[in-house]
C-alpha angles and dihedrals in degrees: 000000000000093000085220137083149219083218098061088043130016153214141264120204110150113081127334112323140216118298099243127171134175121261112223132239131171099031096167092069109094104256088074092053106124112019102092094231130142133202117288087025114142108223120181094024089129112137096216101053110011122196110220113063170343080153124026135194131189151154130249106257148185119201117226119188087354092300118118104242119187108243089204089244119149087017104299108154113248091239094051095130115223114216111163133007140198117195109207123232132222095274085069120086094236135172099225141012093268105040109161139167119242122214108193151109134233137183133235131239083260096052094261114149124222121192119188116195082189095210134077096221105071103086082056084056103052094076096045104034130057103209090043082057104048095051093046088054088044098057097040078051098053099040092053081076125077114262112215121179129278115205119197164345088220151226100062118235130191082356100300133091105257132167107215118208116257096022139082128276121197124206133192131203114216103218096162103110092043109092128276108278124164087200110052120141126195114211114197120203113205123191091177136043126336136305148175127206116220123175104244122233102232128124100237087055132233147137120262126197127204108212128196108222108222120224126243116272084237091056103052136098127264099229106246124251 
């Protein structure tokens, strides 16, 4: 339901414990707005009150280019979102070398959203932490709306739906279960590339959005002199 676990990350219930906090990634997606927090930020290392613990739960994860992806492993669903990590040290009682909590959120087939602060600790935080607060605030924000379904980004390849760098990615909005209205808008809010948001003609209704996947910094061209 979580989509984390106690078995990818740890506790640690004997004595105080190590002041750990979550780096972040991803600061661009709106449960960081805000806060005022970049990528690579530490955020809950106080060591009076620490974030992450006593209890600690996480998904099993790859990096690629330096950024935490889920593998799908122990049934985390392959879009739970990671936005901030805390790898767990050998004070903590772990199940494996490279134990880590996972802060993040995914949605269901149906367009619900789950966030998972993945420690039980963070409703001691709100009142004593800024950042902790302001997400907090973000996401219950956020989750008083109705959540429909987005489908993409399309087209499908190998079977998954990938957006490959340099080319376009087409998204489409499922509106079909909100009630009837002749004057809905969609408003898509882009933090990378470009897009353009477009209604789609289909008979269920909806709104769709070409995006225009941008390249790796690493990928793209020095302009020529």
């Amino acid at each position: 339901m979580t989509g984390t676990s106690i078995r990818q990350a740890g506790g640690w219930w004997d004595g105080r414990r190590d002041p750990v906090g979550y780096t972040v990634q991803h600061s661009a997606h709106w449960a960081y707005e805000g806060t005022g927090l970049k990528d690579g930020d530490v955020f809950g290392a106080d060591p009076a009150f620490p974030l992450v613990g006593y209890e600690a739960d996480g998904a099993t994860f790859t990096r690629k280019r330096g950024l935490a992806i889920v593998t799908g492993d122990q049934g985390t669903p392959l879009n739970f979102f990671i936005l901030g990590i805390a790898e767990l040290g050998e004070g903590w009682v772990r199940s494996g070398p490279h134990a880590a909590a996972t802060m993040g959120l995914y949605t269901s087939d149906r367009g619900g959203i789950v966030f998972n602060g993945a420690t039980t600790d963070w409703p001691c935080l709100v009142g004593r932490n800024a950042e902790v607060d302001r997400i907090t605030r973000n996401v219950l924000d956020r989750l008083r709306l109705r959540a429909v379904p987005v489908l993409g980004p399309l087209p499908m390849r190998h079977g998954r739906m990938l957006a490959a760098a340099g080319e376009p990615a087409h998204f489409h909005v499922d509106t079909a279960e909100l009630p009837p209205a002749s004057d809905r808008r969609c408003v898509w809010r882009v933090t990378a590339g470009a897009g353009i948001g477009i209604w789609a003609a289909q008979p269920a209704g909806g709104a769709g959005l070409t995006l225009s996947v941008p390249m790796p910094p690493s990928r793209r061209r020095s302009p020529s002199r």
